[in-house]
C-alpha positions in Angstrom: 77.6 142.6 139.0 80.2 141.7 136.3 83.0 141.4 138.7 80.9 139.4 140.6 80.2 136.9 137.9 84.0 137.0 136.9 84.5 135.3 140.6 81.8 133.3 140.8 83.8 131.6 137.5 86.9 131.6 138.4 86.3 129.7 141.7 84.2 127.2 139.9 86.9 126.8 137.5 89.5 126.3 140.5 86.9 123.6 142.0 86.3 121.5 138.8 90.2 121.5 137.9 91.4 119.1 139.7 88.4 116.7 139.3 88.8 116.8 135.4 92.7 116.5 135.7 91.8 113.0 137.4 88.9 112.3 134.8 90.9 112.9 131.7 94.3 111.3 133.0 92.9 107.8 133.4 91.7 106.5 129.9 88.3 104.8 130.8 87.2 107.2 132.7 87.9 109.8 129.7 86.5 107.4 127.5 83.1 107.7 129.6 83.6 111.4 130.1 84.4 112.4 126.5 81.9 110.2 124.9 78.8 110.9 127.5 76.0 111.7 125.1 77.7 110.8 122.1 77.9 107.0 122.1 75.6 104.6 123.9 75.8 103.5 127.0 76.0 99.6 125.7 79.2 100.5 123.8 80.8 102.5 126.6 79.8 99.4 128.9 82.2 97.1 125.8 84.5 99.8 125.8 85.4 100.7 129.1 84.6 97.4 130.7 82.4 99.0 133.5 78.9 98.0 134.4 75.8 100.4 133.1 75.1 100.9 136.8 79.5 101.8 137.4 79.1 104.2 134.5 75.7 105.3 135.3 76.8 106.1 139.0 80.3 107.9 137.3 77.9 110.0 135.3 75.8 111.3 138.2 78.4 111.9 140.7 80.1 114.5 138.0 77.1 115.9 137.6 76.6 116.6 141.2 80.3 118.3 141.0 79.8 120.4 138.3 81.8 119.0 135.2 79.0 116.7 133.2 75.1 118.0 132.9 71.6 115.6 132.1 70.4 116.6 128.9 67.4 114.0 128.5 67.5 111.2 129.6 71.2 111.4 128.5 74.6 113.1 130.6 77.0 115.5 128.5 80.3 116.6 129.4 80.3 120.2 130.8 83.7 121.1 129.6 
């Protein structure tokens, strides 16, 4: 079962690489990344100069890929 598990994480890790290498290597979309869950969505919105509803939709498309999680009512970065 280990091995199993050791697979299961190193093909997820292979699948979410590339998507984090494009989050993190553009600086709003790190900004919205790194600070999910940490800072408001208001200040993101002044930040990043995306709408609630851009950074909103940001937030659940990573989720659906794997690399950010709902904790709330609130996202969080997975990684």
């Amino acid at each position: 079962m280990l091995r199993i598990e050791q697979m299961v994480t190193v093909i997820a890790r292979a699948a979410v690489t590339d998507l984090l290498g494009e989050i993190l290597s553009d600086p709003k979309l790190r900004l919205i990344y790194e600070n999910a869950g940490k800072v408001s969505p208001s200040q993101l919105e002044k930040r990043s100069k995306f709408s609630a509803g851009k950074i909103s939709g940001l937030w659940k498309q990573w989720e659906m890929k794997g690399v950010m999680v709902k904790a709330g009512k609130s996202y969080r970065p997975l990684f």
